[in-house]
ZAGU-710269 format. One record per residue (C-alpha): x, y, z; residue in one letter. Coordinates in steps of 0.2 Angstrom, whole numbers, plus 2048, in hexadecimal, padded with zeros to 3 digits. Example, Ala and Ser with C-alpha at 12.3 -4.5 7.8 and 13.67 -1.06 7.14 Angstrom:
REM ZAGU-710269
83E7EA827a;8447FB824s;
This chain:
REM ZAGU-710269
75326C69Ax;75825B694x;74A25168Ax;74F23D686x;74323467Dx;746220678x;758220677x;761211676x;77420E673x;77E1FC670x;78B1F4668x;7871E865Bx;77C1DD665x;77F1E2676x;7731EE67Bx;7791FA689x;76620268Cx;756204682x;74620D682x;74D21A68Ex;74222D690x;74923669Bx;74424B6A1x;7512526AAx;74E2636B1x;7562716B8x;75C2726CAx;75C2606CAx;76D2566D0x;76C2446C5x;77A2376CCx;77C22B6BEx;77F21A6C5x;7822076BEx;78E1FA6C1x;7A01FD6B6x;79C1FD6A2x;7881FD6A4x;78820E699x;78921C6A6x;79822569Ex;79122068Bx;781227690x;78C239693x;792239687x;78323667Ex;77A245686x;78924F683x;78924A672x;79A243672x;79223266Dx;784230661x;776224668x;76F21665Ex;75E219661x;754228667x;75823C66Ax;75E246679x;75825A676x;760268681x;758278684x;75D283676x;76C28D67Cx;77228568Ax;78428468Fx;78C272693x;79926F69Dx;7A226069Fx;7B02586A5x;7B924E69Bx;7C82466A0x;7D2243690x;7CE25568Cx;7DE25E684x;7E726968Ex;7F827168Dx;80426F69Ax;80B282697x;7FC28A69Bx;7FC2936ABx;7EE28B6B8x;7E42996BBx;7E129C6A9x;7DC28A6A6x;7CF28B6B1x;7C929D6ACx;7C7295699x;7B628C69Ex;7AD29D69Ex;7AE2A068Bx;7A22AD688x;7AC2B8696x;7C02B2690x;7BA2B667Dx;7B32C7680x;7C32CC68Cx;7CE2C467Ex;7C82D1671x;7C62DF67Ax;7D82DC681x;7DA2DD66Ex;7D32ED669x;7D92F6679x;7EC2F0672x;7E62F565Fx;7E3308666x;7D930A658x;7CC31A659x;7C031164Cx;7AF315652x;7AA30464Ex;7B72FE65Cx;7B030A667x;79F302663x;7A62F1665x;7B12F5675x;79F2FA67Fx;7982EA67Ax;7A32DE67Ex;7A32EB691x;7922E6692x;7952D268Fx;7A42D169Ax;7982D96A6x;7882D26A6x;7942C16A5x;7992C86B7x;7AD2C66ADx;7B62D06B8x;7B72C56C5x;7BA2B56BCx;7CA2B66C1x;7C52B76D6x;7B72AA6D2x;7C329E6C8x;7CF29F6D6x;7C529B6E4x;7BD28E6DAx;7D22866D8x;7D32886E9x;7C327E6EFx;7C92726E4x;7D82706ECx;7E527A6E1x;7ED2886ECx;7EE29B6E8x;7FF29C6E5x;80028D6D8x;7F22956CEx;7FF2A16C3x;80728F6C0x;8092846AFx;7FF2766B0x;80F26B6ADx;81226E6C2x;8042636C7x;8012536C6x;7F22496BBx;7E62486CAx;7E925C6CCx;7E62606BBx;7D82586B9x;7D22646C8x;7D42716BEx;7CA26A6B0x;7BA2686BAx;7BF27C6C2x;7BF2816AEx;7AE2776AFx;7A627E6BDx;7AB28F6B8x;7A228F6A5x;7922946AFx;7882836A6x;7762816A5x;77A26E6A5x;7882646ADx;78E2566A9x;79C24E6B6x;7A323A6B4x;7AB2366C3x;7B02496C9x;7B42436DAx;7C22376D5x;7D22416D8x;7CA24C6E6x;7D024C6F8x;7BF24C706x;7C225E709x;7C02606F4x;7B32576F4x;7A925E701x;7AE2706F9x;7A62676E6x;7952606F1x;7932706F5x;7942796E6x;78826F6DEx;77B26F6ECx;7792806E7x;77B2806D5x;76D2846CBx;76B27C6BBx;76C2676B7x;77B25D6BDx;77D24D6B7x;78B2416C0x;7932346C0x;79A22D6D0x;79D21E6D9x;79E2276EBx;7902246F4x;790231701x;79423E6F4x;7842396EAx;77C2376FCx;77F24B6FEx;77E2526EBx;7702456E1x;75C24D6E1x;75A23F6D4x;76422D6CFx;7632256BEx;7682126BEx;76E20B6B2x;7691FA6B2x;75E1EC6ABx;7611F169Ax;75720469Cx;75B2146A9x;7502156B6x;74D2266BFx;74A2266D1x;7472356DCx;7532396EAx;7642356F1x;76F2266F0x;76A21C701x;7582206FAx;7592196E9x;7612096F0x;7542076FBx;74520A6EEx;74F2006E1x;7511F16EDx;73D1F36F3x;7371F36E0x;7421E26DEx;73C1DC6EDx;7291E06E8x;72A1D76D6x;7351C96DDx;7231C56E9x;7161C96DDx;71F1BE6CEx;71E1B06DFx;70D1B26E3x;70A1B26D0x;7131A46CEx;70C19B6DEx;6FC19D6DAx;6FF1946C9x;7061846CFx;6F81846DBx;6EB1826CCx;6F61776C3x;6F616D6D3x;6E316D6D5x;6E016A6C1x;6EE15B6C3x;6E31536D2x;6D01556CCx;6D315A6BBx;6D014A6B4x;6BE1486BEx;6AE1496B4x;6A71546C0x;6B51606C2x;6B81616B1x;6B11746B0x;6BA1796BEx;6CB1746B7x;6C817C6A6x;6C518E6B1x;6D618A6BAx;6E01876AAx;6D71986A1x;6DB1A26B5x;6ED19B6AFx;6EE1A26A0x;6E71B46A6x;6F61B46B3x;7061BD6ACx;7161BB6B4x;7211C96B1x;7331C26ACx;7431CB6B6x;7501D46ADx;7601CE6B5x;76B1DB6BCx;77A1E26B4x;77F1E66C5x;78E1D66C8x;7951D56DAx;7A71CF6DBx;7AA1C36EAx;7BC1CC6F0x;7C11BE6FEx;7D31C2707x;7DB1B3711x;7EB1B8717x;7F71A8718x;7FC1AB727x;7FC1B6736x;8071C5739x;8111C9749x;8081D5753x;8121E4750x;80F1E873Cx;8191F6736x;82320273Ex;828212735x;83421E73Ex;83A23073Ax;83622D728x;83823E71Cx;83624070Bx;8382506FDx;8352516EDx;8412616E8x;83E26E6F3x;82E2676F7x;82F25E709x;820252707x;824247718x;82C24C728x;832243734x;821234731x;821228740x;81521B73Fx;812208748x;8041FF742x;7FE1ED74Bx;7F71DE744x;7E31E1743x;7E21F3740x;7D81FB730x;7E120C72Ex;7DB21A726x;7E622671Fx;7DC23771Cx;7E324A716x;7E3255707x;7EB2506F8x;8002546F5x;804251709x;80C241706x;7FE23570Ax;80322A6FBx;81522C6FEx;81622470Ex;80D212706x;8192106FAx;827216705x;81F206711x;81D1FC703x;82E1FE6FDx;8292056EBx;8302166F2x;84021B6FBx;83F226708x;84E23470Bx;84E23071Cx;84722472Ax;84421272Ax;836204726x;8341F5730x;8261EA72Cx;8221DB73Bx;8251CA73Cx;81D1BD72Dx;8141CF727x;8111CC714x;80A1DB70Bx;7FE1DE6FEx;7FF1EE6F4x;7F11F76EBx;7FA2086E3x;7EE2166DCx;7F42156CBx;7F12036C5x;7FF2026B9x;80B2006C6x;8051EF6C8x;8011E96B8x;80F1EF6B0x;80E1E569Fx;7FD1E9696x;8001DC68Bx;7FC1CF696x;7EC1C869Bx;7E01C96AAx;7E71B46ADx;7F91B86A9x;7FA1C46B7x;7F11B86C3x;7FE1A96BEx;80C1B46C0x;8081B66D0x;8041A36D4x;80F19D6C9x;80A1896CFx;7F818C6CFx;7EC1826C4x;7E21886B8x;7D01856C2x;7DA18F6D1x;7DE19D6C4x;7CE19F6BAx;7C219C6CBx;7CD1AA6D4x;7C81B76C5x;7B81B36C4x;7B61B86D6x;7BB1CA6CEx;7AE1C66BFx;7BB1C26B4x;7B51B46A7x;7B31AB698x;7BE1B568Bx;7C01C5699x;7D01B969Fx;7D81BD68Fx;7D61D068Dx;7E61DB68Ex;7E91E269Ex;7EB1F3694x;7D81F468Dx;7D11F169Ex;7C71FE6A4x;7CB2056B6x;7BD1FA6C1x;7C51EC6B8x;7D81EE6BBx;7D21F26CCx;7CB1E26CDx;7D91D76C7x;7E51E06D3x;7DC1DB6DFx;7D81C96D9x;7EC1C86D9x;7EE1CF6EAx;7E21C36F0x;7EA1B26E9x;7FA1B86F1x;7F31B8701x;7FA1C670Ax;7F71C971Dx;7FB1DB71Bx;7F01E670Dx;7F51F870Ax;7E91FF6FDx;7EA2136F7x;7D82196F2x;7D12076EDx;7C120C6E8x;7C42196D9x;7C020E6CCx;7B52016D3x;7A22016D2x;7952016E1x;7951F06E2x;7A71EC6E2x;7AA1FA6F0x;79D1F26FBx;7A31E06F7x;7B61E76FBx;7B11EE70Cx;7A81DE710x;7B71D470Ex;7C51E1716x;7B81E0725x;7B91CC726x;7CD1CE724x;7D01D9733x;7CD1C773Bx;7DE1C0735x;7E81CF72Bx;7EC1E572Dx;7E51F0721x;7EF20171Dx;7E420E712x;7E321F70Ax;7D2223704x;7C7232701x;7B6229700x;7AD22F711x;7A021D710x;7B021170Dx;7BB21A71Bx;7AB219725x;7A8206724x;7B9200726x;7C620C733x;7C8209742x;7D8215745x;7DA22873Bx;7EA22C735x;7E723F730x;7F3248726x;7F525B729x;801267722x;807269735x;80A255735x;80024673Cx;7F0246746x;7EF23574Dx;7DF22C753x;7DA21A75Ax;7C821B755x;7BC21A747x;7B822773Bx;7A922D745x;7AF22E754x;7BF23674Dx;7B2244744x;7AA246756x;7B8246761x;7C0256755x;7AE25D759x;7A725F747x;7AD258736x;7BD263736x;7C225C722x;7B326771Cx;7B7278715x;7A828171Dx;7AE27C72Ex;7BE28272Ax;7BA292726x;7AD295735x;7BD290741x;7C529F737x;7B82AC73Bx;7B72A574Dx;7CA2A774Ex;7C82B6747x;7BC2BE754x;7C42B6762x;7D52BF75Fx;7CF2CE758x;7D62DF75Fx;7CE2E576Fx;7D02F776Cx;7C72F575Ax;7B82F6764x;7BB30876Bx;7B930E758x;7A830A756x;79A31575Cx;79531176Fx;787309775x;77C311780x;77730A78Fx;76430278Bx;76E2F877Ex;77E2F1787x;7702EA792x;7682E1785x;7792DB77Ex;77D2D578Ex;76C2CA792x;76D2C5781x;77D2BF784x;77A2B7794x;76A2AE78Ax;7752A677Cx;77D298785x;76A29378Bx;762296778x;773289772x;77027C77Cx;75D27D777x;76127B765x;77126F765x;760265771x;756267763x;764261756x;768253760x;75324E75Fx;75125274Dx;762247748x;75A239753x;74A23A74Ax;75223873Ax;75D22A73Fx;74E220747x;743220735x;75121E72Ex;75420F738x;74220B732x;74620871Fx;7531FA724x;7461F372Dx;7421DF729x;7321E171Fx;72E1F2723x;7281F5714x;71C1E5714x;7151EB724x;7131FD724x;70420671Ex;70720F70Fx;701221716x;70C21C723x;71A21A71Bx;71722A711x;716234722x;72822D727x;72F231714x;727245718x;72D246729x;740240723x;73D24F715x;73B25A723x;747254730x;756258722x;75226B71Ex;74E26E735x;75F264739x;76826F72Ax;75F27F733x;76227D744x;773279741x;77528A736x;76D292749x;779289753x;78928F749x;7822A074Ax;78029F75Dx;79129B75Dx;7972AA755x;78E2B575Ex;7942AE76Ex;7A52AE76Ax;7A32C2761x;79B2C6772x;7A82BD77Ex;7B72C5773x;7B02D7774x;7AF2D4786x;79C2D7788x;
């Protein structure tokens, strides 16, 4: 599908990778991952051919679509939603435009006629007439409504439109999909909808993203961009971290033997090389020297910043307290009535769809919005540290520089305090004297968080963190909000699954009926609700359950009776079900164990050392297997269920 043979690409000397060949095939999911500026969206955009590359060739099967999604692409705020969306599938929008055309000409031409059959036949074999049912459900998994979806553009906001662009991608039917960052401006449920989706797509996705449980569920294959090349490795995230780590860890011990077993003939010629009758001996050991090749390590362009937040002092133990605050935007209630108390120690996670205020009610705490009603009281010595979602409401002046922000907010500092703080973030040399206003995302991220952290706040309230960072700096910024828990509160909206995982110890869920409120962690909020409710698929299940449970009693006098032999075997079946459940929710539970305990295997202190090859092989199949049982017997649990609730609503 896509062949790369030796491309390279850099910038004057800097050399972003080299010598990379690459076949990437069809039904294969590629997440393309690197720390920030290592070449992953340049190397789209190469493959795209946006971006010429400075060395090499990418072919593409002759007549394949590509889609992808481009963020800066141009879009009119007139144009109604649905419409926008529906323009991804050109071949299908062309031929509907000009038959639209020649119907309106009414022209009995033959040729028309001739030309009118045709383009029948296209939009047709296209499967056009329902691009407007498919490009609608595909808004609405996305997040957008049906009744926003005969809207302009100009009613939602830049996260939302660029919703619709990736809907206008998904729906151009590509061979090959290109994707940076789709998940960005996604809430979980949208995200869950977009995994999906691409687990069934069938031709070659390649994306970028720095969320690891989405990569965890979509990725057949990850390409790392690192040590100067793009390494392909087969399988998920967690699996590519492991077998990247295990391949370091296997040339970190073979350059030390190699380098062991070196100064141990140096030693032996240094001691007896100077005997007469060792002489020989010590010639051999200088030419075995020679012989021995030490492979010299790339360094990483992987860079971990060391986040570190030291609140100055400690809170009183009653944080924040928010009562009966509402706020609308128009006719557009967005909060009702929010009451909220939050004590010193806490690591709340605010969770929900996009549009239902989540947002809101951090800058109605933080003060940077006023509420139409209710009140904000934050506790006794509380000192607050604010990350917003859109970084320019902190750096506000993008002609300032990475230091100028930090001495703004230190004023007294010196200059060692200031420059060692940034290089915490990774900002040195000249990088402390770049305008705030060419910094990329990762970086701005960075520096806000470099700022928040010399001002020493015992309170942090951060809206989605980790959009911008890189894998490393999320897993360095959970690190250090876990050791702050010690001394400070932390207040946060995100929709990365691994990041509310590691860090909440209470869910705040926001629902169109209000807040669901729970003292626990994300797991144990997932298991008490009895599955994980924020996916689409459950929702829609729950809907066909409701929908058997109340469904009319007498509808079932309209269908044709049963005789007797059969209501029998309806009834012992029905009596068998609840048995047949519990043996297969047994056999979830084993399967799930199994998994977990190899699993637990991998992380094992030199497992890998110690295990037999075949071995280890054996465990790798048996976790290949495990994943397609667990995913089967879960689809023969869910349709136990139904059947028992079908059966206990028709009263059999």
């Amino acid at each position: 599908m896509i062949g790369i043979q030796e491309l390279g690409k850099s910038y004057g000397a800097r050399a972003l990778f080299e010598h990379v060949s690459l076949k990437l095939v069809r039904g294969s999911r590629y997440g393309l991952v690197g720390a920030n500026g290592s070449g992953k969206t340049t190397f789209l955009e190469i493959v795209s051919g946006d971006e010429p590359a400075s060395e090499g060739t990418v072919a593409i099967d002759k007549g394949a679509r590509i889609g992808v999604l481009r963020q800066d692409r141009f879009m009119r705020d007139e144009d109604m939603i649905l419409e926008v969306a529906m323009a991804g599938d050109e071949v299908v929008m062309g031929a509907l435009a000009e038959q639209r055309a020649l119907v309106a000409k009414g022209a009995s031409d033959p040729a028309d006629a001739a030309r009118l059959v045709e383009l029948e036949d296209r939009i047709g074999a296209h499967d056009g007439y329902t691009l407007e049912a498919r490009a609608s459900a595909v808004l609405e998994g996305l997040g957008i409504p049906v009744p926003s979806h005969r809207q302009p553009l100009a009613t939602l906001s830049g996260g939302f439109k660029l919703r619709v662009l990736l809907a206008q991608v998904l729906l151009g039917g590509p061979d090959v999909l290109l994707l940076d960052e789709p998940t960005n401006h996604l809430d979980i449920l949208s995200i869950r909808w977009l995994e999906k989706f691409l687990a069934a797509y069938q031709g070659c996705a390649l994306v970028i993203s720095h969320d690891q449980r989405f990569l965890d569920n979509v990725a057949t294959h990850i390409l790392d961009v690192d040590y100067g090349g793009i390494t392909l490795y087969t399988g998920n995230y967690t699996t590519f971290n492991r077998d990247k780590a295990a391949i370091r860890e296997r040339k970190e011990a073979e350059i030390a033997r190699a380098e062991a077993t070196i100064a141990e003939k140096k030693a032996w010629v240094a001691r007896f090389g100077a005997s007469a009758t060792k002489a020989r001996q010590a010639q051999s050991r200088l030419k075995q020297i020679e012989k021995i090749e030490v492979e010299e390590l790339e360094a990483t362009s992987r860079r971990t910043p060391q986040f570190l937040f030291t609140p100055e002092r400690k809170s009183g133990r009653d944080v924040l307290e928010i009562a009966n605050a509402s706020k609308a935007y128009g006719d557009k209630k967005v909060l009702v009535d929010v009451s909220l108390m939050v004590r010193r120690g806490e690591r709340v996670a605010i969770l929900g769809p996009n549009g239902l205020g989540k947002s809101t009610l951090l800058k109605i705490a933080t003060g940077n919005l006023e509420a139409d009603a209710g009140t904000v009281k934050w506790g006794h010595e509380t000192r607050v540290g604010y990350f917003a979602q859109d970084h320019h409401e902190a750096l506000v002046d993008p002609d300032a520089t990475p230091i100028d922000v930090i001495w703004n907010a230190v004023p007294r500092a010196e200059t060692a305090f200031v420059r060692g703080a940034l290089g915490r973030v990774l900002f040195s040399g000249d990088d402390v004297m770049k305008k705030v206003g060419a910094l990329s995302g990762g970086e701005a991220a960075r520096l806000v968080f470099c700022r928040i952290m010399v001002e020493k706040p015992n309170v942090l309230v951060l809206d989605e963190p980790t959009n911008h960072l890189d894998m490393e700096s999320i897993d360095a910024l959970i690190e250090a909000l876990k050791r702050f828990e010690e001394e400070g509160t932390l207040l946060f909206v995100s929709h990365d699954r691994a990041f509310v995982s590691a860090l909440a110890t209470r869910i705040l869920e926001v629902t169109p009926n209000g807040f669901r409120d729970f003292p626990g962690t994300y797991e144990e909020y997932l298991e008490r609700c009895g599955d994980d409710h924020l996916d689409a698929d459950t929702v829609v299940l729950k809907a066909k359950k409701d929908k058997v449970a109340n469904a009319d009693p007498t509808a079932a006098k309209t269908e044709t009776a049963l005789s007797w032999e059969e209501q029998k075997k309806r009834a012992n079946r029905l009596k068998q079900l609840p048995t047949k459940r519990d043996e297969v929710l047994l056999a979830i539970d084993t399967a799930e164990a199994r998994k977990a305990a190899i699993q637990a295997k991998w992380c094992e202190a030199g497992f890998y050392e110690k295990t037999p090859k075949d071995e280890v092989a054996k465990l790798e199949d048996e976790e290949k297997v495990l994943g397609p049982k667990i995913d089967a017997l879960l689809a023969e649990w869910e349709a136990l269920e139904e059947e028992l609730a079908a059966g206990t609503a028709s009263g059999t």
